[in-house]
DRENDO-1510 file (C-alpha; in Angstrom, 1 decimal, always signed):
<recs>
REC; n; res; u; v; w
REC; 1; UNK; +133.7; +97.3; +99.9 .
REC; 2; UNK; +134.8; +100.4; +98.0 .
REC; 3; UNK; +136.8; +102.8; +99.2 .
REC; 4; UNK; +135.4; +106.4; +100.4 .
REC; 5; UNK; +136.6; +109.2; +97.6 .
REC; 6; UNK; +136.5; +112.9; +97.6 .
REC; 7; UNK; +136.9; +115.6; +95.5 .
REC; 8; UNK; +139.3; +118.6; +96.1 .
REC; 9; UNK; +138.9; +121.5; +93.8 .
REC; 10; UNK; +142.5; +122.5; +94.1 .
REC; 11; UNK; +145.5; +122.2; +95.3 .
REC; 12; UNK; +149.3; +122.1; +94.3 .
REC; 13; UNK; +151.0; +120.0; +91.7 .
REC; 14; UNK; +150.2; +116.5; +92.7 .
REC; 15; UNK; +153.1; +114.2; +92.8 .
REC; 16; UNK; +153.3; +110.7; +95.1 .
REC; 17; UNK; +153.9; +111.1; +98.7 .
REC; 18; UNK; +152.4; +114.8; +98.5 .
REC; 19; UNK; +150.3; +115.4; +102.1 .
REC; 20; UNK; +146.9; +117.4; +100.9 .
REC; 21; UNK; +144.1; +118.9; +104.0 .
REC; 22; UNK; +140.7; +117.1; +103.4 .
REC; 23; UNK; +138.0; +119.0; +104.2 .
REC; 24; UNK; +136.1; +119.7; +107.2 .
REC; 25; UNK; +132.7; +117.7; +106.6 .
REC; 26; UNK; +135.6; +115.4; +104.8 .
REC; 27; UNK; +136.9; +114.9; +107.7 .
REC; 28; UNK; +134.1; +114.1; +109.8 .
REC; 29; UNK; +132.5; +111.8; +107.5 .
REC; 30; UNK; +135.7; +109.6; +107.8 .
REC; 31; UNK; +135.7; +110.0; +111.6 .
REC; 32; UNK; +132.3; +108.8; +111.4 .
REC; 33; UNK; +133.4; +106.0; +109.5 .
REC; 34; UNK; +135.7; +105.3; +112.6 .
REC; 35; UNK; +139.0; +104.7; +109.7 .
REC; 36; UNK; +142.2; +105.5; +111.3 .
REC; 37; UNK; +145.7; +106.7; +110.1 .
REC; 38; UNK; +147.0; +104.5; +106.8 .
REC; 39; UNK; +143.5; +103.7; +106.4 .
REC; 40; UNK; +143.0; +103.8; +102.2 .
REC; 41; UNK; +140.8; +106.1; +100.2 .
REC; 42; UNK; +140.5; +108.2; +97.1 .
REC; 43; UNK; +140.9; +111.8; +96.0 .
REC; 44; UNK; +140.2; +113.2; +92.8 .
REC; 45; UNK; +142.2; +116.1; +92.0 .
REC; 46; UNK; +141.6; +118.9; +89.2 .
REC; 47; UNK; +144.2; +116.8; +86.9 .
REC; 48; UNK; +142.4; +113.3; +88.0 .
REC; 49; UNK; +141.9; +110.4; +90.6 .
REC; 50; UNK; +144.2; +109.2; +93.0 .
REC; 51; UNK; +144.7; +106.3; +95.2 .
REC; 52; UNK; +145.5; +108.2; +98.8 .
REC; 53; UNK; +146.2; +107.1; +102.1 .
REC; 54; UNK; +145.2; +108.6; +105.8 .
REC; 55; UNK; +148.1; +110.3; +107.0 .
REC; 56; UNK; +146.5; +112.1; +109.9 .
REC; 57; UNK; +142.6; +112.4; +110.9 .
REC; 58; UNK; +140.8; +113.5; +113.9 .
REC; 59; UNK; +137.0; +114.2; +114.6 .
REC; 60; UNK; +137.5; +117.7; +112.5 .
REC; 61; UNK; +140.8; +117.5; +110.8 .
REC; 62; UNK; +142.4; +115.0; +107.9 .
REC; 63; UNK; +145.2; +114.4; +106.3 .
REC; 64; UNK; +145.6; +112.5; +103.2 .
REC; 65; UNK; +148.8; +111.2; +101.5 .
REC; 66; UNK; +148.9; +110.7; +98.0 .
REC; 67; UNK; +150.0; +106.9; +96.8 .
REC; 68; UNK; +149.5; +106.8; +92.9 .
REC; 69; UNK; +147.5; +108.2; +90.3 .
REC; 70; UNK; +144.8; +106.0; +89.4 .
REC; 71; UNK; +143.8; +104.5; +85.9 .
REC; 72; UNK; +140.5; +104.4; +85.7 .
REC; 73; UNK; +137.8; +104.9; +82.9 .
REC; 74; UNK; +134.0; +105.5; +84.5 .
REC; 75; UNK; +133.2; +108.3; +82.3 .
REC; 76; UNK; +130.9; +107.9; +79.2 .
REC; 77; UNK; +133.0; +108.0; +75.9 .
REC; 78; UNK; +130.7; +111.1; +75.2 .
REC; 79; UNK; +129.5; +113.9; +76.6 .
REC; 80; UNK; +125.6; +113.5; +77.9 .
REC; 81; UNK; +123.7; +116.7; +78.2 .
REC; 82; UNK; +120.7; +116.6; +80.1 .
REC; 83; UNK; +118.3; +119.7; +79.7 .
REC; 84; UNK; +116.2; +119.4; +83.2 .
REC; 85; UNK; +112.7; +121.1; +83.3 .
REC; 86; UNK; +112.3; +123.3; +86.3 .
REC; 87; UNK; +109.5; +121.8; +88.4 .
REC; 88; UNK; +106.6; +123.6; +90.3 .
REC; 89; UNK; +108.2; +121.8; +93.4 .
REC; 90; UNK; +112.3; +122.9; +93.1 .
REC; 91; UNK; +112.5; +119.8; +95.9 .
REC; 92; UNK; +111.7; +117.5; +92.9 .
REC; 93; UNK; +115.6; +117.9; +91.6 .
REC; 94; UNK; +116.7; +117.4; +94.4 .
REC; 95; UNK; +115.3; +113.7; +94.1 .
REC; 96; UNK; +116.0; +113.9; +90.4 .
REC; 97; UNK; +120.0; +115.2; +90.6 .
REC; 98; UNK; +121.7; +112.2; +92.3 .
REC; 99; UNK; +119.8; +109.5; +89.7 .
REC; 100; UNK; +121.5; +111.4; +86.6 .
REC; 101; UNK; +125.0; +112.1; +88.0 .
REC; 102; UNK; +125.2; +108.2; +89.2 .
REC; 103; UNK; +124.2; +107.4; +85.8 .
REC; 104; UNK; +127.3; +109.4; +84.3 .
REC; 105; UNK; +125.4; +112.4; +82.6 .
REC; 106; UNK; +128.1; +115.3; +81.6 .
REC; 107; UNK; +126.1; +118.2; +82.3 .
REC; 108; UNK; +122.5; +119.1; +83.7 .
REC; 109; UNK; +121.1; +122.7; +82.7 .
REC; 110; UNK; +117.5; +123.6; +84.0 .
REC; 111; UNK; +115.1; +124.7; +81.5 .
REC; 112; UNK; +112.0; +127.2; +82.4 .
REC; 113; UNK; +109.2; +125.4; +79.7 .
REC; 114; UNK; +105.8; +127.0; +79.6 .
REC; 115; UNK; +104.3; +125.4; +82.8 .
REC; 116; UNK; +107.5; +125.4; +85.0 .
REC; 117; UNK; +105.9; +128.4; +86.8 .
REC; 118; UNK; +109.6; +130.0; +86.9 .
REC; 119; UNK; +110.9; +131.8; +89.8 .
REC; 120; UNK; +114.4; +132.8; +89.2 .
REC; 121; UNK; +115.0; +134.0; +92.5 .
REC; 122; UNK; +113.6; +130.8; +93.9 .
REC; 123; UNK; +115.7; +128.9; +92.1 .
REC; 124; UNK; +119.0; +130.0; +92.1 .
REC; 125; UNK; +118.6; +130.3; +95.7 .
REC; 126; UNK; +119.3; +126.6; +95.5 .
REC; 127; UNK; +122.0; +126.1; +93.4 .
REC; 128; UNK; +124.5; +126.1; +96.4 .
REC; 129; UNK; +122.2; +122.8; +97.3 .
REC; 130; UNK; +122.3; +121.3; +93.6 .
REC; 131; UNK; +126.0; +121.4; +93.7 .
REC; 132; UNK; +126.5; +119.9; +96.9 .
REC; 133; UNK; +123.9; +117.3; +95.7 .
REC; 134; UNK; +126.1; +116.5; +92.9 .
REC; 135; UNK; +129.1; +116.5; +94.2 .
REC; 136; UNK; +128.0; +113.9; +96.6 .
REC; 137; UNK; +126.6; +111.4; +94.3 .
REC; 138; UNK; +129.4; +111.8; +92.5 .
REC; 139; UNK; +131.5; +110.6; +95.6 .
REC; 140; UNK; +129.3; +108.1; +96.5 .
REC; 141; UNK; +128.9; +106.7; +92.7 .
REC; 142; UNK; +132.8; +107.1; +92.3 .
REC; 143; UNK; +132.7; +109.7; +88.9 .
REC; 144; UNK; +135.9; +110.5; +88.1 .
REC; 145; UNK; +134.6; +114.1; +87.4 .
REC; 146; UNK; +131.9; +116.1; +88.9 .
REC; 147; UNK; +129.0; +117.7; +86.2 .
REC; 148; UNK; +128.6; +121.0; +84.8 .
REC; 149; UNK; +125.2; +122.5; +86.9 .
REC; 150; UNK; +124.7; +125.3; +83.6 .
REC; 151; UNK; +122.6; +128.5; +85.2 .
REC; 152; UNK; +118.9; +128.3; +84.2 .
REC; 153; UNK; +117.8; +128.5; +80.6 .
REC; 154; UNK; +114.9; +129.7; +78.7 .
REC; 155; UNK; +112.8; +127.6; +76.5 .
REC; 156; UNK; +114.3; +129.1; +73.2 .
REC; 157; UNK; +117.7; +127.8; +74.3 .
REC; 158; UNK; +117.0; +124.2; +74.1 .
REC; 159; UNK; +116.0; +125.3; +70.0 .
REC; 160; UNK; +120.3; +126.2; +69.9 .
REC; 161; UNK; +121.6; +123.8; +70.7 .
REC; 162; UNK; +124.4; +122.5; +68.6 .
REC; 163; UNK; +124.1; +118.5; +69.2 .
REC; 164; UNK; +123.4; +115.8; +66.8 .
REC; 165; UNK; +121.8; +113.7; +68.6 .
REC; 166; UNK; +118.6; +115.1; +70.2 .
REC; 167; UNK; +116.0; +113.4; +72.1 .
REC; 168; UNK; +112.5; +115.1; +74.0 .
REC; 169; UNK; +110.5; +112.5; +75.9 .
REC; 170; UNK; +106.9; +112.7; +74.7 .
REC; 171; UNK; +103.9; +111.3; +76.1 .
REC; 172; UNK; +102.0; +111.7; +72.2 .
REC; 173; UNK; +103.6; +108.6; +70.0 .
REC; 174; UNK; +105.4; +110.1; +66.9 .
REC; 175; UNK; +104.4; +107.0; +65.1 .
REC; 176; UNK; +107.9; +106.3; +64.5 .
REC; 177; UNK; +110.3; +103.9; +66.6 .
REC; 178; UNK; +112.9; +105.3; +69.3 .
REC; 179; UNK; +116.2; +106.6; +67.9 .
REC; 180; UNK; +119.6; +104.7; +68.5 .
REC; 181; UNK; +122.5; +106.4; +69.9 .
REC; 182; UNK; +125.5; +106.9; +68.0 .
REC; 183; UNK; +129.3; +107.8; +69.0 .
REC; 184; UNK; +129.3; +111.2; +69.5 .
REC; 185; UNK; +127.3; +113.8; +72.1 .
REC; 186; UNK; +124.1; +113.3; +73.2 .
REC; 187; UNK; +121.4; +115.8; +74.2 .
REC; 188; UNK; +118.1; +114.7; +76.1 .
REC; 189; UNK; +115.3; +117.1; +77.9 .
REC; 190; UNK; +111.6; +116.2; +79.2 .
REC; 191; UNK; +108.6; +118.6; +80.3 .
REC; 192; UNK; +107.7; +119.5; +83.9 .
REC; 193; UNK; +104.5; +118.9; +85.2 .
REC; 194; UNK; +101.8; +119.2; +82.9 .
REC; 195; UNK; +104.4; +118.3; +80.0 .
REC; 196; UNK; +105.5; +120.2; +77.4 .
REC; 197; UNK; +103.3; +121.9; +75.1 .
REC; 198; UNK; +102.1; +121.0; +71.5 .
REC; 199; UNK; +103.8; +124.7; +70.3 .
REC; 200; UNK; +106.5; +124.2; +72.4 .
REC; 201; UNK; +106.7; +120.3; +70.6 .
REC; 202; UNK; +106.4; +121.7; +67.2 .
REC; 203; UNK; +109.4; +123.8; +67.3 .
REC; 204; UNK; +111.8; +121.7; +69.0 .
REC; 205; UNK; +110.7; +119.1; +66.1 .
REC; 206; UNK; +111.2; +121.6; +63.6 .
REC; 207; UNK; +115.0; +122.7; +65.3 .
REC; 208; UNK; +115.9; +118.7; +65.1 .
REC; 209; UNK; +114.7; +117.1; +68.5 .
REC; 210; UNK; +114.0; +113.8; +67.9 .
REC; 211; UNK; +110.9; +112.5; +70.2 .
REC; 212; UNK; +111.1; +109.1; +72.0 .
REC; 213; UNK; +108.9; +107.4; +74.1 .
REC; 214; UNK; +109.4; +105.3; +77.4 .
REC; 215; UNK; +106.3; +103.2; +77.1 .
REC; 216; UNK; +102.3; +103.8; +77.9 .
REC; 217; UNK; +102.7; +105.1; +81.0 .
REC; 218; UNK; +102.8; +108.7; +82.1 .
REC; 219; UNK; +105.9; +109.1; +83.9 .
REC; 220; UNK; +106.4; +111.7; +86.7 .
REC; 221; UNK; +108.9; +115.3; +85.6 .
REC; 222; UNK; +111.2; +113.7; +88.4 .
REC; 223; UNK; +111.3; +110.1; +87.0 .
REC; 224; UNK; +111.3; +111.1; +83.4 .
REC; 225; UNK; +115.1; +112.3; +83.0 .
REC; 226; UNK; +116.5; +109.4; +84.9 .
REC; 227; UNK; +114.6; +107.1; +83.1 .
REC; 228; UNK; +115.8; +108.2; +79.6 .
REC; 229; UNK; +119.3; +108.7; +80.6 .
REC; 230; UNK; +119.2; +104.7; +81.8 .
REC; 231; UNK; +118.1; +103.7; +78.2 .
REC; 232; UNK; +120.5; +105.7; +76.9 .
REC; 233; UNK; +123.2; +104.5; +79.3 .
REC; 234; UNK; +122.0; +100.9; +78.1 .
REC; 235; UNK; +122.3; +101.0; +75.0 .
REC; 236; UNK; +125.8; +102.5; +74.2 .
REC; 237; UNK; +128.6; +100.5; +73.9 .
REC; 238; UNK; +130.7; +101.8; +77.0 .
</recs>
């Protein structure tokens, strides 16, 4: 059984026998778990993960110790960058977030396409939401770090960006085979519903995006990004 871990944003200097405060909804979650003081966990700190120990807990209040720093290597060997569409239905990312973070994308950075029907003030409204999303799977997937949530972008953005390797999902075949990644960075993105565009297509074809396809099937704007980050997880060497 693996053991619970939970990241703190800050903190002083850690060093071995250091006593750090856990959270509040830290804290209950391992009262829930009914683990008592000594009991073992792990805390990832700004400067990386740690194996801890329970020095003090109660149904509100926790106290961890810290043991040793540990040496670990979950993270891809480079960065993933996962440009999300903003669906109709903002619930949909909420389904889509913890799929990408478990599978060890970098950073995720909504993108209004044409038919996202774009509200900003909807959707910022729940980024407080996303990020406690995130931060969860990355707790329960033990990341060693949490992923960049980028503020939302326009279309014209995705035509900057400054990647090598970039792939668009596509439900129109290319008539060419699906690119291999390569070391280095990686950048993916996929429509909302309704898709993306033929115009909106064109350009990112003529600014370098590479299309690929995930078989005959349609696949739903929730599935879509999940599903291309897993064939990209799968076939790189890490």
């Amino acid at each position: 059984m693996s053991l619970p871990r939970f990241f703190l944003n800050d903190g002083p200097a850690p060093k071995e026998g250091s006593l750090l405060p856990l959270e509040p909804a830290q804290a209950k979650h391992l009262w829930v778990l009914r683990l008592g003081a000594g009991a073992a966990l792990e805390l990832v700190l700004p400067s990386g993960p740690w194996k801890a120990d329970l020095a003090e807990i109660s149904k509100d209040r926790a106290v961890a110790r810290l043991v040793r720093p540990l040496d670990e290597r979950r993270e891809p060997a480079h960065a993933i960058h996962a440009w999300v569409p903003i669906t109709a239905q903002l619930a949909l990312l909420d389904d889509m977030l913890p799929g990408l973070v478990e599978l060890g994308v970098t950073s995720i950075r909504p993108v209004a396409y044409e038919r996202s029907e774009y509200d900003p003030a909807r959707t910022l409204a729940r980024f407080e939401r996303w990020q406690r999303i995130i931060r969860g799977a990355c707790e329960q997937s033990h990341r060693s770090r949490v992923p960049d949530l980028g503020q939302p972008a326009a279309f014209g953005d995705l035509l900057k960006v400054d990647v090598d390797q970039r792939w668009v999902a596509y439900e129109v075949r290319a008539g060419e085979g699906n690119p291999r990644p390569g070391p280095g960075p990686i950048a993916f993105t996929s429509g909302p519903e309704g898709g993306i565009t033929d115009g909106e297509f064109a350009l990112l074809s003529e600014a370098g995006w590479k299309a690929v396809t995930l078989g005959g099937s349609i696949l739903r704007a929730v599935t879509c990004p999940v599903a291309l980050l897993g064939a990209i997880r799968f076939q790189l060497p890490d």
